[in-house]
C-alpha positions in Angstrom: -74.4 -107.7 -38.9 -76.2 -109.3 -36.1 -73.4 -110.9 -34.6 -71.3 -108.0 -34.8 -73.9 -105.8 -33.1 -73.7 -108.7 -30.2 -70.0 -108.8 -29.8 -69.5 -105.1 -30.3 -71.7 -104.8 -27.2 -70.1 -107.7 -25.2 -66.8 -105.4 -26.2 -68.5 -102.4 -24.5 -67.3 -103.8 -20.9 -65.6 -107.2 -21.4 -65.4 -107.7 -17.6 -69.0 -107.1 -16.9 -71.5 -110.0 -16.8 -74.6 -108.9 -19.4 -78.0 -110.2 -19.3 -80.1 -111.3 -22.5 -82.7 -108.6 -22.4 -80.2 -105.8 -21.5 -77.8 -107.4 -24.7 -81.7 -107.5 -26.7 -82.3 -103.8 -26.0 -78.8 -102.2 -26.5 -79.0 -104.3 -29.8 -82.3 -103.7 -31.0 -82.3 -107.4 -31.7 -85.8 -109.1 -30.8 -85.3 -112.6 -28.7 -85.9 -115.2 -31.6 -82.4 -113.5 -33.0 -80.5 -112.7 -30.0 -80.8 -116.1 -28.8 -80.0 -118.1 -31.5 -76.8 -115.8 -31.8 -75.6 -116.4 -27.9 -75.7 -120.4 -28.0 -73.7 -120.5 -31.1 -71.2 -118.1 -29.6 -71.1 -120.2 -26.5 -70.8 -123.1 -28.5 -67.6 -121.7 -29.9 -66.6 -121.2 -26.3 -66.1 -116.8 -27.0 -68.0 -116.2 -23.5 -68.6 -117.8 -20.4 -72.7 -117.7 -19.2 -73.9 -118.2 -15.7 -77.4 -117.6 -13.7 -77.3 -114.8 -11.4 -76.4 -115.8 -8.0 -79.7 -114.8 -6.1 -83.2 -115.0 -6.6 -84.6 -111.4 -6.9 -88.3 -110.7 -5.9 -90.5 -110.6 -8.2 -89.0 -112.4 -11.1 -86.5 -115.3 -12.1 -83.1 -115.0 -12.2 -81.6 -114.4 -15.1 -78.7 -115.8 -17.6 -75.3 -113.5 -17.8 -73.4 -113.4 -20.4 -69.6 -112.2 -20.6 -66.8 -113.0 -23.0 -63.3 -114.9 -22.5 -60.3 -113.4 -23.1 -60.2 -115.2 -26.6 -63.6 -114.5 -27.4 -63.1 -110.8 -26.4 -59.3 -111.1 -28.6 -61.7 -112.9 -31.5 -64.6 -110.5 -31.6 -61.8 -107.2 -31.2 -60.8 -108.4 -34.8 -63.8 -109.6 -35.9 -65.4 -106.1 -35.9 -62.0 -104.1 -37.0 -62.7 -106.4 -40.1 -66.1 -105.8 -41.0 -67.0 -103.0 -43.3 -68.2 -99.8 -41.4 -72.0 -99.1 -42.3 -71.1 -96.1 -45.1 -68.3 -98.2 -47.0 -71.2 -101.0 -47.3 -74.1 -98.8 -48.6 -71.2 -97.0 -51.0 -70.3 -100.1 -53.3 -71.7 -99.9 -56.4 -72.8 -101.9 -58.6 -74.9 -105.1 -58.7 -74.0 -106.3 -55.3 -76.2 -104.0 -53.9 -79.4 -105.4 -54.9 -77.9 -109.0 -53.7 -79.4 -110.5 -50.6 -76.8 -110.7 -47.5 -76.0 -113.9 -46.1 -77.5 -114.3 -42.4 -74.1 -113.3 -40.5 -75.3 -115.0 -37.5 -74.8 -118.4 -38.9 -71.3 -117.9 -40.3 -68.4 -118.4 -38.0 -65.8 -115.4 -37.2 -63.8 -116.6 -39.3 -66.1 -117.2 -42.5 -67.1 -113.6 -41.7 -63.5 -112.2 -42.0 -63.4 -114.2 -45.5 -66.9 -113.0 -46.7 -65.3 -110.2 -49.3 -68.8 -108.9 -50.4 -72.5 -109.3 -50.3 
């Protein structure tokens, strides 16, 4: 769900560029996950990433992050796929007590053929 919570907040403004630690804190995700999550989705080639165009006082610049009109077109249906939060907690049975893949290393497309964990 990892990825999803990335996208969903890439999604939030598509047209605005995003920087790592404001993605981190509207994500609750720490670095060593966030991270790890952004190259792979630039690897994929959903968003674009530049460095901010000036040099602010008092720190470095920082890394934005925004997604391309396929990656925004991928990530829309990648999170009207997943399972809302209460559908997931409701199945019953033993695939509760199984241990969830890491979504962040499945593609989009693994994820929409993931039926349960």
């Amino acid at each position: 769900m990892q990825t999803l919570s990335v996208l969903a907040v890439l999604c939030a403004e598509p047209a605005g560029w995003r920087h790592g630690y404001g993605i981190a804190k509207d994500t609750g995700l720490k670095s060593g996950s966030l991270y790890p999550i952004l190259i792979r989705l630039a690897d994929r080639g959903l968003f674009e990433a530049r460095w901010e165009e000036e040099q602010p006082a008092g720190r470095p610049r920082r890394h934005l992050y925004r997604l391309t009109p396929d990656g925004l077109a991928q990530a829309r249906a990648a999170l009207a796929d997943a399972p809302s939060p209460a559908r997931r907690r409701e199945r019953p049975g033993p695939s509760r007590n199984r241990v969830a893949p890491d979504d962040h290393t499945l593609d989009l497309g693994a994820r929409r053929r993931l039926v349960s964990y």
